[in-house]
Backbone of each chain as nested JSON, in Angstrom:
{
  "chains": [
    {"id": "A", "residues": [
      {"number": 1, "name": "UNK", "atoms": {"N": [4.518, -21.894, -0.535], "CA": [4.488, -20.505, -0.991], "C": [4.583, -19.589, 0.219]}},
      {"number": 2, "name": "UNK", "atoms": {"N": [5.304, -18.382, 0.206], "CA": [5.477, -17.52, 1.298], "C": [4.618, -16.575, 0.502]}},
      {"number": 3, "name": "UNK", "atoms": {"N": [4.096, -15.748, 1.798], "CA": [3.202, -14.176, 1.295], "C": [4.147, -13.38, 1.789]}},
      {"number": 4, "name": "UNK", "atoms": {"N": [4.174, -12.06, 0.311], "CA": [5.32, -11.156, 0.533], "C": [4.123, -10.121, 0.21]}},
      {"number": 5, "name": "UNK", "atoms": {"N": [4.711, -8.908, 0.915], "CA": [4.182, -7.51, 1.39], "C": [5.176, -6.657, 0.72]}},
      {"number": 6, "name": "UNK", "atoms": {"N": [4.868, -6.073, -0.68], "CA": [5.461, -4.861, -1.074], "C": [5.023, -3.387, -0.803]}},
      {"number": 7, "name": "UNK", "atoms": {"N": [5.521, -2.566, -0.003], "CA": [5.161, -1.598, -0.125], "C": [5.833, -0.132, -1.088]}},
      {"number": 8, "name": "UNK", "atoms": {"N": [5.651, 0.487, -1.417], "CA": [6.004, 1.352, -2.423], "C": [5.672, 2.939, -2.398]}},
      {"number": 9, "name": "UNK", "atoms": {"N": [6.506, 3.871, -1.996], "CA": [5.87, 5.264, -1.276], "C": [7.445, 5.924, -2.581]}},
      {"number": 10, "name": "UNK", "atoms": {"N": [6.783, 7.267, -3.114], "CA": [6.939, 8.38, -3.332], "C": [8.37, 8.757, -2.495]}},
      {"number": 11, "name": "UNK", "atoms": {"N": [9.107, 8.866, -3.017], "CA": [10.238, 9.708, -2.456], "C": [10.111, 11.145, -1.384]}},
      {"number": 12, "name": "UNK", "atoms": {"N": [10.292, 11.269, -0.961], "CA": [9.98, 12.563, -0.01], "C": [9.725, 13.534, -0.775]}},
      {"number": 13, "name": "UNK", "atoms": {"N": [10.921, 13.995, -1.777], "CA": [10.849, 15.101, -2.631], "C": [10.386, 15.266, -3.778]}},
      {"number": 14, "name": "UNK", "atoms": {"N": [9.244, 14.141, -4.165], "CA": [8.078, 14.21, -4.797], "C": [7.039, 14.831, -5.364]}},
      {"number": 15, "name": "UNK", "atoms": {"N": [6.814, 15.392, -5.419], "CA": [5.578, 15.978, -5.375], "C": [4.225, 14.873, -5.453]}},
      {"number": 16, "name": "UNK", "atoms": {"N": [3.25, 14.726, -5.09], "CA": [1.866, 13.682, -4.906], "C": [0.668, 13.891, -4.981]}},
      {"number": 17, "name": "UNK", "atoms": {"N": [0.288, 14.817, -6.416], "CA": [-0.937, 15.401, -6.52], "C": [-2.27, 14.629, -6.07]}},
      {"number": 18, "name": "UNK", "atoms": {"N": [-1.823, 13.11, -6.001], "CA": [-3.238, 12.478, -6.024], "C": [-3.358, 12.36, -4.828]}},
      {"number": 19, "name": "UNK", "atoms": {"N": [-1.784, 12.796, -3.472], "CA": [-2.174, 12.628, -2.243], "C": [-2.761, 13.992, -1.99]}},
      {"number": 20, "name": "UNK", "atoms": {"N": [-2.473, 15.13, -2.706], "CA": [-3.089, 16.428, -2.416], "C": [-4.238, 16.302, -3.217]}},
      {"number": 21, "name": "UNK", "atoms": {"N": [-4.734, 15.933, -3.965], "CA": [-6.264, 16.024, -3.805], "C": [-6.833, 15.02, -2.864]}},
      {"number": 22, "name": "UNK", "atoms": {"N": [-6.372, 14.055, -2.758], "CA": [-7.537, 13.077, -1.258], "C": [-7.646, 14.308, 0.211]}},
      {"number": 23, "name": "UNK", "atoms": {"N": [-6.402, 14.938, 0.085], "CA": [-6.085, 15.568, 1.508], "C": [-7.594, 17.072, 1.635]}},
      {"number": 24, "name": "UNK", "atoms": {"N": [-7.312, 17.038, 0.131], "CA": [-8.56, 18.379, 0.173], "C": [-9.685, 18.281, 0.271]}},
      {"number": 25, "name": "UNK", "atoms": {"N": [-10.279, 16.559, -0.469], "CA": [-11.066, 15.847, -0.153], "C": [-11.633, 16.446, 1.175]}},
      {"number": 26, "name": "UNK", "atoms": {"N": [-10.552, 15.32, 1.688], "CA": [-10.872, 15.248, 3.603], "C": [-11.233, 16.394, 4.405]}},
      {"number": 27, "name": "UNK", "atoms": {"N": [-10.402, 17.746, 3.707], "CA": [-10.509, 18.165, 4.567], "C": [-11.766, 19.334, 4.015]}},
      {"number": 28, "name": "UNK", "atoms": {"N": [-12.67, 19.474, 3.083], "CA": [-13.694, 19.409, 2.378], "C": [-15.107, 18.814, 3.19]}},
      {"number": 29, "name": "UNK", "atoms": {"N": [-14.864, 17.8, 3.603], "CA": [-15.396, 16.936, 4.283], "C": [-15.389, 17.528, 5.717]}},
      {"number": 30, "name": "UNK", "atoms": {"N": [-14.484, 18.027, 6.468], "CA": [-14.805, 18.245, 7.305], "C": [-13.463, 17.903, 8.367]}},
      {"number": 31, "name": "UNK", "atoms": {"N": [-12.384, 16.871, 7.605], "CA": [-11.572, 16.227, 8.678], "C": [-10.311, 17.176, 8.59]}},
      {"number": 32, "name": "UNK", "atoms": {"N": [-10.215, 18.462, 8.804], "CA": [-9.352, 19.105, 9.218], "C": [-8.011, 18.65, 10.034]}},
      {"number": 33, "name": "UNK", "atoms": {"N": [-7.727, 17.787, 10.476], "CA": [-6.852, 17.189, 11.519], "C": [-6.157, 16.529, 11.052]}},
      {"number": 34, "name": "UNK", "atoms": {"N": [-5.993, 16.447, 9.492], "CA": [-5.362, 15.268, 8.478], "C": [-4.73, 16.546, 7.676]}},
      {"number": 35, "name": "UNK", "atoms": {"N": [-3.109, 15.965, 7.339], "CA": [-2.344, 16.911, 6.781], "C": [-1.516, 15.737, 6.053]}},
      {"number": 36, "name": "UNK", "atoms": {"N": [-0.583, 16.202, 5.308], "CA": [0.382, 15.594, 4.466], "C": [0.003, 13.668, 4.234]}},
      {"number": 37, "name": "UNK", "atoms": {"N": [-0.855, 13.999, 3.67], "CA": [-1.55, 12.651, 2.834], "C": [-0.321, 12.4, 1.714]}},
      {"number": 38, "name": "UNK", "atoms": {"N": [0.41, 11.026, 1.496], "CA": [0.747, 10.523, 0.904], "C": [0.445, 9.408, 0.354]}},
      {"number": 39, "name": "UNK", "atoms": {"N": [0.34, 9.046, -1.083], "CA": [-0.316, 7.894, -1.713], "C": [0.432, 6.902, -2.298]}},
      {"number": 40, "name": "UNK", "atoms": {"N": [0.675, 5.754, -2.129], "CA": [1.786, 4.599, -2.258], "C": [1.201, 3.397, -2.669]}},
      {"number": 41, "name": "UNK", "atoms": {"N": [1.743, 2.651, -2.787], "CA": [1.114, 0.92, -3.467], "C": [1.614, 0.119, -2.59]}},
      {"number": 42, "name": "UNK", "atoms": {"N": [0.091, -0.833, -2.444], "CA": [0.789, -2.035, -1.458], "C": [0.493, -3.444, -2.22]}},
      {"number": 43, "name": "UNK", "atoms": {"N": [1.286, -4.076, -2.372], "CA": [1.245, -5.666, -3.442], "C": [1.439, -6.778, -2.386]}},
      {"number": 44, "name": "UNK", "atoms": {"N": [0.47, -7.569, -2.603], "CA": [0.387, -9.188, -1.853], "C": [1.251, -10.068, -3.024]}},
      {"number": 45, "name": "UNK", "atoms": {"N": [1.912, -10.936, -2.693], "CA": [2.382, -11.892, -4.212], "C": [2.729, -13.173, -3.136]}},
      {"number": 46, "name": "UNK", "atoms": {"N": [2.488, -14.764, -3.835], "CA": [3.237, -15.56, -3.213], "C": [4.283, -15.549, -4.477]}},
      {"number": 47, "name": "UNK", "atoms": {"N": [5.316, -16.192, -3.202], "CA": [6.468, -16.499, -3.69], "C": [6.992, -17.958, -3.518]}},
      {"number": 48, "name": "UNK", "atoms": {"N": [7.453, -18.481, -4.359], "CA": [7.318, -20.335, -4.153], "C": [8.738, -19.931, -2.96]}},
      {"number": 49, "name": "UNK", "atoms": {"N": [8.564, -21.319, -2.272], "CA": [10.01, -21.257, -0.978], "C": [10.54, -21.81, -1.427]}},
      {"number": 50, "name": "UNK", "atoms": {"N": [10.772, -22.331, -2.862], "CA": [11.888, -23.545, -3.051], "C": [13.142, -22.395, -3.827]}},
      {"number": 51, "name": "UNK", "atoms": {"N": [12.435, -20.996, -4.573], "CA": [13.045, -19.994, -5.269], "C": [14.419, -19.933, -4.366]}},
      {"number": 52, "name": "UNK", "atoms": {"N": [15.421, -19.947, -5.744], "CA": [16.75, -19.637, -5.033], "C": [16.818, -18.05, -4.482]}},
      {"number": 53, "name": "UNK", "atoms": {"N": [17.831, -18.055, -3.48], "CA": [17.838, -16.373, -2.938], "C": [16.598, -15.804, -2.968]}},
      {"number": 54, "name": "UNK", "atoms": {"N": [15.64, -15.94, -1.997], "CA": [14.565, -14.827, -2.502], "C": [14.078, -13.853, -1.841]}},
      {"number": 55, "name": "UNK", "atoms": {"N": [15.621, -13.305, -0.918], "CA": [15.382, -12.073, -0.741], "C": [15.743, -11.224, -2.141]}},
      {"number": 56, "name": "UNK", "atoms": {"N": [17.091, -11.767, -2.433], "CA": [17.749, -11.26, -4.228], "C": [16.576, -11.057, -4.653]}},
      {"number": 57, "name": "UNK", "atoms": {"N": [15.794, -11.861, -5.06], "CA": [14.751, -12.145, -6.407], "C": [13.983, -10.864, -5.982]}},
      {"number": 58, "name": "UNK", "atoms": {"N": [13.307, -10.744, -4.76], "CA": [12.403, -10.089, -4.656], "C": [12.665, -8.443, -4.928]}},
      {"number": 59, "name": "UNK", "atoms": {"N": [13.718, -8.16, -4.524], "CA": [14.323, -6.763, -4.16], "C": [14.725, -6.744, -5.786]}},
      {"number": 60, "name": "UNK", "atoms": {"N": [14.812, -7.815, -6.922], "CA": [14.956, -7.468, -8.118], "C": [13.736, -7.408, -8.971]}},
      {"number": 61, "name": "UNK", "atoms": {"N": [12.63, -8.027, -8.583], "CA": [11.357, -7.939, -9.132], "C": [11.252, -6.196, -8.543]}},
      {"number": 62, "name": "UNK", "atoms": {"N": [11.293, -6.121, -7.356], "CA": [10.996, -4.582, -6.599], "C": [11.666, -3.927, -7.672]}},
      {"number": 63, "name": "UNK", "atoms": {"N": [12.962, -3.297, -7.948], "CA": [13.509, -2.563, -8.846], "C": [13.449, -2.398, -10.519]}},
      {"number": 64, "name": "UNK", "atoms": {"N": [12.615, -3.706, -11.218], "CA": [12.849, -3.662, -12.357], "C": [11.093, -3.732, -13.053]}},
      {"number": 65, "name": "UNK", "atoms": {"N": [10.331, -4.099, -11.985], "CA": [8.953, -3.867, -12.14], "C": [7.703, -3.05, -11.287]}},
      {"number": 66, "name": "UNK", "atoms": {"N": [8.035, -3.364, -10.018], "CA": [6.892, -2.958, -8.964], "C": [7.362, -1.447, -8.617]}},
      {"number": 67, "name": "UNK", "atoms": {"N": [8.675, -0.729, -8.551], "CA": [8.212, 0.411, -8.862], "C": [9.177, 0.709, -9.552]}},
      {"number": 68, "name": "UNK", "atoms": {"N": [9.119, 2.227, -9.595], "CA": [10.426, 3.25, -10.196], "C": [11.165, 3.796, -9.485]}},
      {"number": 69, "name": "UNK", "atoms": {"N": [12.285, 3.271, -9.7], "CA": [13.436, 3.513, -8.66], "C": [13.914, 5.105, -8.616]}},
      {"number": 70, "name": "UNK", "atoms": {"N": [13.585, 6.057, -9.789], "CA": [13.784, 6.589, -10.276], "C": [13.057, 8.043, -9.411]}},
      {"number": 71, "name": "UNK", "atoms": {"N": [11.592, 7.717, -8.193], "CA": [10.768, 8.26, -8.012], "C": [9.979, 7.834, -6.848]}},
      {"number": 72, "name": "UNK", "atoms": {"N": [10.479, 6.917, -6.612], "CA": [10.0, 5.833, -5.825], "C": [10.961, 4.859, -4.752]}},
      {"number": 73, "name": "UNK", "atoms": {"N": [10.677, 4.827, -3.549], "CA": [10.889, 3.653, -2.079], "C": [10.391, 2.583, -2.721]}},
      {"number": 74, "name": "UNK", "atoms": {"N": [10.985, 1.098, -2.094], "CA": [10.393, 0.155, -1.67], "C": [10.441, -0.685, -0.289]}},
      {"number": 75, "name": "UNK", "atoms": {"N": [9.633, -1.0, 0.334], "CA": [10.628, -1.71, 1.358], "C": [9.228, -3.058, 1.339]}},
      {"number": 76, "name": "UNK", "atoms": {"N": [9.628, -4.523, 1.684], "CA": [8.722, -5.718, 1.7], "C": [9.489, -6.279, 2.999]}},
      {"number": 77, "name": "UNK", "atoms": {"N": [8.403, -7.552, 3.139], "CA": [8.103, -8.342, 4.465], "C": [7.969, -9.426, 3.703]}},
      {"number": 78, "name": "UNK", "atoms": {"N": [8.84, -10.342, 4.108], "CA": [8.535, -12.147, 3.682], "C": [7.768, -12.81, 5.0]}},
      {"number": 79, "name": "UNK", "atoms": {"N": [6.351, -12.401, 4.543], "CA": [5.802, -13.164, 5.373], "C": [5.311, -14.464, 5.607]}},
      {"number": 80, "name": "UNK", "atoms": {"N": [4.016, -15.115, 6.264], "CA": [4.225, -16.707, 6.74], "C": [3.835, -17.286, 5.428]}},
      {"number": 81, "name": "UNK", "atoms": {"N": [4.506, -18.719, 5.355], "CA": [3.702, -19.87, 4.757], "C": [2.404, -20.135, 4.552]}},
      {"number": 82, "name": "UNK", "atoms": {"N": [2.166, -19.745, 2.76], "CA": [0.284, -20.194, 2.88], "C": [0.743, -21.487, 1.968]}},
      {"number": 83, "name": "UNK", "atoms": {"N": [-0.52, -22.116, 2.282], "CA": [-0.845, -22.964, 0.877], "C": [-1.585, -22.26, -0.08]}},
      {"number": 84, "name": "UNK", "atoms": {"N": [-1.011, -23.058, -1.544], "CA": [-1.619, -22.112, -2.036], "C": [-3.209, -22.135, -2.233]}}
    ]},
    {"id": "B", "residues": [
      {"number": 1, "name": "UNK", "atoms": {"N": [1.33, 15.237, 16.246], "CA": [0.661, 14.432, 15.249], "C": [1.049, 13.324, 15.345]}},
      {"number": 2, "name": "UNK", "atoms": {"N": [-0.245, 12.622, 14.317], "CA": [0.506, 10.822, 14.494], "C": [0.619, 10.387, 13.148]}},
      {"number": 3, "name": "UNK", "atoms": {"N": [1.134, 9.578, 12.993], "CA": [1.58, 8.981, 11.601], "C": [0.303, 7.908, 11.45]}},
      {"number": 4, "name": "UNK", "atoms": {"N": [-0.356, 7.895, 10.381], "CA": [-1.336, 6.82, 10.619], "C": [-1.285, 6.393, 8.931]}},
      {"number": 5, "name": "UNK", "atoms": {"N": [-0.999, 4.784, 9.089], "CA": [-0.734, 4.417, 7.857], "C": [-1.871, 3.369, 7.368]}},
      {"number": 6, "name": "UNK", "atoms": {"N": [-2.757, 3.54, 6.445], "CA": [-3.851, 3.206, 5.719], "C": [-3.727, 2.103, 4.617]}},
      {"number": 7, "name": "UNK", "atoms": {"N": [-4.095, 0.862, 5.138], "CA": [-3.961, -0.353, 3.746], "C": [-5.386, -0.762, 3.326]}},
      {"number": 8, "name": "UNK", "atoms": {"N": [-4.819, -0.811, 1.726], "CA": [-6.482, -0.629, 1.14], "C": [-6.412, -2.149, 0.109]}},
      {"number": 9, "name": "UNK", "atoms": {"N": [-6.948, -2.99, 0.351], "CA": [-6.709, -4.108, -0.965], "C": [-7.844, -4.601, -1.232]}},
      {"number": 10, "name": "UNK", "atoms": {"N": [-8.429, -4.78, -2.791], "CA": [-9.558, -5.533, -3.349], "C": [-9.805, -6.654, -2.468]}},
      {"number": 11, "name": "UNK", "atoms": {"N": [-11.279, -6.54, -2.022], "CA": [-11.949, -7.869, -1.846], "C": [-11.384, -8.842, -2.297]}},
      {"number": 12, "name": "UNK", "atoms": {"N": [-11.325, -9.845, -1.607], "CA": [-10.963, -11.655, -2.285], "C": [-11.462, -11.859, -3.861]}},
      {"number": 13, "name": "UNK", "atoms": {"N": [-12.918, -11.482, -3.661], "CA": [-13.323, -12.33, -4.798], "C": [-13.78, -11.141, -5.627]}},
      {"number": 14, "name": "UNK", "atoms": {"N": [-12.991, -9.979, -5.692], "CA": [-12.885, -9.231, -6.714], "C": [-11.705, -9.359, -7.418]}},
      {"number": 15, "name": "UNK", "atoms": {"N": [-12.439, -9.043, -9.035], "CA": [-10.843, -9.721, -9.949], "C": [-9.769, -8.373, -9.893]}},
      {"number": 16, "name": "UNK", "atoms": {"N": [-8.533, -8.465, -9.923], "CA": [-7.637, -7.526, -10.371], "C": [-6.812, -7.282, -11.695]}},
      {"number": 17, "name": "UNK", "atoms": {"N": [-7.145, -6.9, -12.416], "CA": [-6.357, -6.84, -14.04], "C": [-4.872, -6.174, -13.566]}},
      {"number": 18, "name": "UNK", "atoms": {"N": [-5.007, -5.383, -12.713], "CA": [-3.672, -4.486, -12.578], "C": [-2.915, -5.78, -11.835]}},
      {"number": 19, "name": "UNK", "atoms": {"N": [-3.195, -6.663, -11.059], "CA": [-2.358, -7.486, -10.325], "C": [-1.811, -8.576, -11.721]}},
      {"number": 20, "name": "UNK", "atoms": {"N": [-3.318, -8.716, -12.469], "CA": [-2.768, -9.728, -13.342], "C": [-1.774, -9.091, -14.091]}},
      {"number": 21, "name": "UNK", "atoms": {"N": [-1.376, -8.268, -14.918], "CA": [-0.501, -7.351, -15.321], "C": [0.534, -7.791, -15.322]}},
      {"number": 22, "name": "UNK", "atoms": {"N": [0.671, -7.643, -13.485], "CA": [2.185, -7.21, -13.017], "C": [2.107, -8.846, -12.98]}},
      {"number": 23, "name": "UNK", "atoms": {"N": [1.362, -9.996, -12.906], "CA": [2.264, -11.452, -12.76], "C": [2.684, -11.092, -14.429]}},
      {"number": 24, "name": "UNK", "atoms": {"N": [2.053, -11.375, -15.052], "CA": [2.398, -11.378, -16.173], "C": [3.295, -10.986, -16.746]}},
      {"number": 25, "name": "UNK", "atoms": {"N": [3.63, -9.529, -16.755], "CA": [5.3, -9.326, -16.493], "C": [6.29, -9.441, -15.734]}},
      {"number": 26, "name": "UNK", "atoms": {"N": [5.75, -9.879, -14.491], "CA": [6.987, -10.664, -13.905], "C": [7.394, -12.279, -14.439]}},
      {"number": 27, "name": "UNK", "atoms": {"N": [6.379, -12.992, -14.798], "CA": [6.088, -14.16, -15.466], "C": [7.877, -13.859, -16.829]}},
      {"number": 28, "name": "UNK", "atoms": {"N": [6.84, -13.089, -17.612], "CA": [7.282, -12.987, -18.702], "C": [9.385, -12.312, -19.039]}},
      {"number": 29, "name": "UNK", "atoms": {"N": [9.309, -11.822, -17.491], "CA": [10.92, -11.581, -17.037], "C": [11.495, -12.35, -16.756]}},
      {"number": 30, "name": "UNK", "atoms": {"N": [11.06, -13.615, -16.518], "CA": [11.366, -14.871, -16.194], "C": [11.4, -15.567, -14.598]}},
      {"number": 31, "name": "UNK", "atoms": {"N": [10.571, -14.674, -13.676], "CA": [10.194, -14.708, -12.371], "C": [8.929, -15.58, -12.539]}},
      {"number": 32, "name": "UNK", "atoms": {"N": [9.358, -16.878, -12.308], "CA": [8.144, -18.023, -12.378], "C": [7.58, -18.352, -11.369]}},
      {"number": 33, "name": "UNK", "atoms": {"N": [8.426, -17.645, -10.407], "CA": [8.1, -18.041, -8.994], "C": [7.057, -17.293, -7.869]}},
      {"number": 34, "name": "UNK", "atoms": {"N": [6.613, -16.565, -8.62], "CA": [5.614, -15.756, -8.154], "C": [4.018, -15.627, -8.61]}},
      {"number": 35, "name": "UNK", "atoms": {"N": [3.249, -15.646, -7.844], "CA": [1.59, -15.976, -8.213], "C": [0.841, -15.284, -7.458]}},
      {"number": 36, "name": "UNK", "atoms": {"N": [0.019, -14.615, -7.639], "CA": [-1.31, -14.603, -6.82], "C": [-1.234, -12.872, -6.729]}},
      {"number": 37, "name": "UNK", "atoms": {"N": [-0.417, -12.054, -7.242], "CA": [-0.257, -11.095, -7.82], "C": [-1.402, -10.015, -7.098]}},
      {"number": 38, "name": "UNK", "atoms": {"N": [-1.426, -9.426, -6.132], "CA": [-2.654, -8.41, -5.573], "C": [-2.327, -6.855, -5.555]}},
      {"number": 39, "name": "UNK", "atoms": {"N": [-3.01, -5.664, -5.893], "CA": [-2.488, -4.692, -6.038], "C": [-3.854, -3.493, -5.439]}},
      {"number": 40, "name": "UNK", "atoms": {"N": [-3.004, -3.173, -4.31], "CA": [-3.833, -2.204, -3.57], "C": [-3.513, -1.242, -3.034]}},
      {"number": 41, "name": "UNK", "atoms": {"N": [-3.623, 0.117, -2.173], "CA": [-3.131, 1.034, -2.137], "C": [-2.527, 1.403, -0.927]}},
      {"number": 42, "name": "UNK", "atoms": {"N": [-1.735, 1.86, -0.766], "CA": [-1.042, 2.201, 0.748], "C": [-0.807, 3.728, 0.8]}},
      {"number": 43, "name": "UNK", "atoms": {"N": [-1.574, 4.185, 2.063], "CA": [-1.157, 5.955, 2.512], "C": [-0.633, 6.141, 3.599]}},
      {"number": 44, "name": "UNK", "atoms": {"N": [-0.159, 7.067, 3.519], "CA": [0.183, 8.033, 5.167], "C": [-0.151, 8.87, 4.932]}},
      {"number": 45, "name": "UNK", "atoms": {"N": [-0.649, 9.61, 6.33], "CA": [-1.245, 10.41, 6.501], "C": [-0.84, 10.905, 8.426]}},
      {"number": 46, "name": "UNK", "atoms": {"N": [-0.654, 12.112, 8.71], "CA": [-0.932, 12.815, 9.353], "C": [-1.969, 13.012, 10.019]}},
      {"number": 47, "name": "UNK", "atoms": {"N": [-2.488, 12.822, 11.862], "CA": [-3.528, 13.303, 11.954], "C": [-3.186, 13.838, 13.347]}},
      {"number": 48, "name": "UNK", "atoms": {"N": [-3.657, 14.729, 13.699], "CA": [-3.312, 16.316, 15.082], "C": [-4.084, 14.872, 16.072]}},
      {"number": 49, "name": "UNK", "atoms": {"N": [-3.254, 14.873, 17.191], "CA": [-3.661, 13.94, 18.393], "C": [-4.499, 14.309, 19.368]}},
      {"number": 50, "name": "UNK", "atoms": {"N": [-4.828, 15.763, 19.068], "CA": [-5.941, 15.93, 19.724], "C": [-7.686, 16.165, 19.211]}},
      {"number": 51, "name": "UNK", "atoms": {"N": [-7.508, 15.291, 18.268], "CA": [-8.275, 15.437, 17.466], "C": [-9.448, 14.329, 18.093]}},
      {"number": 52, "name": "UNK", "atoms": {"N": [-10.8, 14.49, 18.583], "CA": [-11.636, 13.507, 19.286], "C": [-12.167, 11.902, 18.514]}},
      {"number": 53, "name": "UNK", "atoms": {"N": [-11.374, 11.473, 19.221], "CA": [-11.952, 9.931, 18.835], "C": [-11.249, 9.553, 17.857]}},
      {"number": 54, "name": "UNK", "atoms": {"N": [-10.127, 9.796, 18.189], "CA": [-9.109, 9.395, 16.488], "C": [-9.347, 8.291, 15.907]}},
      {"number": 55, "name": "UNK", "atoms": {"N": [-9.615, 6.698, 16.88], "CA": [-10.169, 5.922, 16.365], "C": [-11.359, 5.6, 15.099]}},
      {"number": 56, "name": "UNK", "atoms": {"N": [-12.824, 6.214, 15.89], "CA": [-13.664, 6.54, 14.592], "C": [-12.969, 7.352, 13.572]}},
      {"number": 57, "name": "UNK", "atoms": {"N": [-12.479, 8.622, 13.878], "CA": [-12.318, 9.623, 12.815], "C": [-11.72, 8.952, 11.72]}},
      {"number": 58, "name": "UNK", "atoms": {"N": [-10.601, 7.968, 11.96], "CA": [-9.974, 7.135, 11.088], "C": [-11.089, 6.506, 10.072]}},
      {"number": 59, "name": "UNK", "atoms": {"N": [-11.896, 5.182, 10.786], "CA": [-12.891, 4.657, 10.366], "C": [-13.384, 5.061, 9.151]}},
      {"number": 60, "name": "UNK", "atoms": {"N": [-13.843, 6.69, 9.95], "CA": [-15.273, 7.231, 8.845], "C": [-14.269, 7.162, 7.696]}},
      {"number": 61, "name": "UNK", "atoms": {"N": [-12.865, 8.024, 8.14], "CA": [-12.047, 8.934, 6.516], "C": [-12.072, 7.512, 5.509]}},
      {"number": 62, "name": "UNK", "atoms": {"N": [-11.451, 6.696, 6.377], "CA": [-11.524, 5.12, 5.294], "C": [-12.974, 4.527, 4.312]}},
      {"number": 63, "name": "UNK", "atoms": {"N": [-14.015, 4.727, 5.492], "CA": [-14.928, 4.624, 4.416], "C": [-15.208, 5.478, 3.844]}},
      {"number": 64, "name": "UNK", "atoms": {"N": [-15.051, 6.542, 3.542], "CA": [-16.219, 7.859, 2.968], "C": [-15.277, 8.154, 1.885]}},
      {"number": 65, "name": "UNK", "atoms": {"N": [-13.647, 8.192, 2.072], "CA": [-12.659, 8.903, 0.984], "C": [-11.881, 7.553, 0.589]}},
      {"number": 66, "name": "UNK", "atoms": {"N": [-11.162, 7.111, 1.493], "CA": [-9.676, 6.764, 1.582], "C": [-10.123, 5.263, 0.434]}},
      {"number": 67, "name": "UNK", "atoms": {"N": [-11.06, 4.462, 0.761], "CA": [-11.56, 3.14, 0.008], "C": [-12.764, 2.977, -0.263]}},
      {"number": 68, "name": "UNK", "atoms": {"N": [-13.281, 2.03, -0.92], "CA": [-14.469, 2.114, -1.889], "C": [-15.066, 0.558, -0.807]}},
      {"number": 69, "name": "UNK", "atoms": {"N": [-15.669, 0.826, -0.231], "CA": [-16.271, -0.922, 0.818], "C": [-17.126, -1.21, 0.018]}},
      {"number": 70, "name": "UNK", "atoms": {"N": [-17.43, -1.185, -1.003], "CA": [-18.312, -2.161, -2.265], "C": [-16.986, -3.192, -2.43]}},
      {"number": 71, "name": "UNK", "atoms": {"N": [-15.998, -2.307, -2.909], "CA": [-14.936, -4.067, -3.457], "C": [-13.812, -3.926, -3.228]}},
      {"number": 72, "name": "UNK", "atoms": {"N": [-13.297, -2.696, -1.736], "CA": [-12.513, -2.498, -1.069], "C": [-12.374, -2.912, 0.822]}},
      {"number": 73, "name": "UNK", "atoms": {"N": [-11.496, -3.268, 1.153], "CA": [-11.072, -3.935, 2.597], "C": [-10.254, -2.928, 2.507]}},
      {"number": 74, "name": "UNK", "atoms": {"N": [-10.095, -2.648, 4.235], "CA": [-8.909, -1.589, 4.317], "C": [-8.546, -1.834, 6.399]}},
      {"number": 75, "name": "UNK", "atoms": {"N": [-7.03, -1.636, 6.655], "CA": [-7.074, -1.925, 7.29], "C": [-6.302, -0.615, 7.862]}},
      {"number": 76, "name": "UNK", "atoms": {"N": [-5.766, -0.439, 9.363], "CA": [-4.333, 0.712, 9.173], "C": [-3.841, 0.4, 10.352]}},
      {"number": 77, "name": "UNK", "atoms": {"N": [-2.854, 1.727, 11.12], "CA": [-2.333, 1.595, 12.217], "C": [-2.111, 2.839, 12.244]}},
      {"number": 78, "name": "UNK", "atoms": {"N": [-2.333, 3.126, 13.701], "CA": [-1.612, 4.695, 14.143], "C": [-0.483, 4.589, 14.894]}},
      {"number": 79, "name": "UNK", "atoms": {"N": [0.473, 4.887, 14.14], "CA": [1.902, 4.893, 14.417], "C": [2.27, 6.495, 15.712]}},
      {"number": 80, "name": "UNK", "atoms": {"N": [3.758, 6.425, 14.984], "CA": [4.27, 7.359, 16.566], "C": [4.105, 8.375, 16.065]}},
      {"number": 81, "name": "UNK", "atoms": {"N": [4.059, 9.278, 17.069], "CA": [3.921, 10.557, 17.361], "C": [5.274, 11.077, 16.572]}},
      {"number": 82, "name": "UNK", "atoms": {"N": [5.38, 12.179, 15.323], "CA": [5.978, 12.643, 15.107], "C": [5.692, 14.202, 14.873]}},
      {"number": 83, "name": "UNK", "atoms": {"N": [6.83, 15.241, 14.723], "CA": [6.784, 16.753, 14.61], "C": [6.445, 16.943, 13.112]}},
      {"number": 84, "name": "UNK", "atoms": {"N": [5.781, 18.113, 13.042], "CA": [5.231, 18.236, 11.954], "C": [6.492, 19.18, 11.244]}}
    ]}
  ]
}
C-alpha cells in the first residue's frame, strides 16, 4: 500500500467564510499578524501498488469525489510504502 | 509576510465517519483500491515576519483556534516570504 496526501484549497476567487471567521477569531484573540486565512482539506488514503495507473486513478477519485472541481484545487503526493 | 501552511488530522485512534464516507463512496465507484480513508483540515494563512517569536505564535494559534488537541494532531510549515 502507498500513502497518498490529498490536498484540496478553494479557488482563489472564492470567497471562504469559514476562513474569515477563524481569521477574526485570531485576530479577537489577539494575533493580529495573521491575515488571509484560507480553509482547505487534507486526506491520508492508502492506495494498493498493484492498482493499474495510479497516478490516473487518483487524479480521478480527486475530480469525481474528494473535491469540486467546480470551486475547488487539488494537488496530492504518492507517498512511501506502508504496510498495512 | 510568510505563507504558513497548517495540517490538522484526527488522532490515530479517533474514529472518522467523514473518512469512512468518502471510502465508501469511493468503494462503491468502483475504486477498490483504496483504504484507510483519513479526513482532516488544511490552511494557509499569512503571518507579518516581524511578528515576535513566529515560532510559538504559530504553536499557541494551533492550539487555542486552528485544532482541537483533545482528538486533534496538527502539524505546519512556514513557507516563503511572499507580498501581500
Amino acid at each position: 500500500m502507498r500513502k497518498v496526501k490529498v490536498y484540496v484549497t478553494l479557488k482563489e476567487n472564492v470567497l471562504d467564510p469559514q476562513g474569515s471567521a477563524v481569521e477574526h477569531a485570531l485576530h479577537s484573540l489577539g494575533y493580529q499578524a495573521v491575515s488571509h486565512v484560507r480553509i482547505g482539506k487534507y486526506m491520508e488514503l492508502l492506495v494498493d501498488e498493484n492498482v493499474e495507473n495510479m497516478d490516473e486513478t487518483i487524479k480521478e477519485m480527486c475530480e469525481k469525489i474528494l473535491s469540486n472541481p467546480v470551486i475547488e484545487d487539488y494537488t496530492y503526493e504518492i507517498g512511501e510504502v506502508v504496510s498495512e
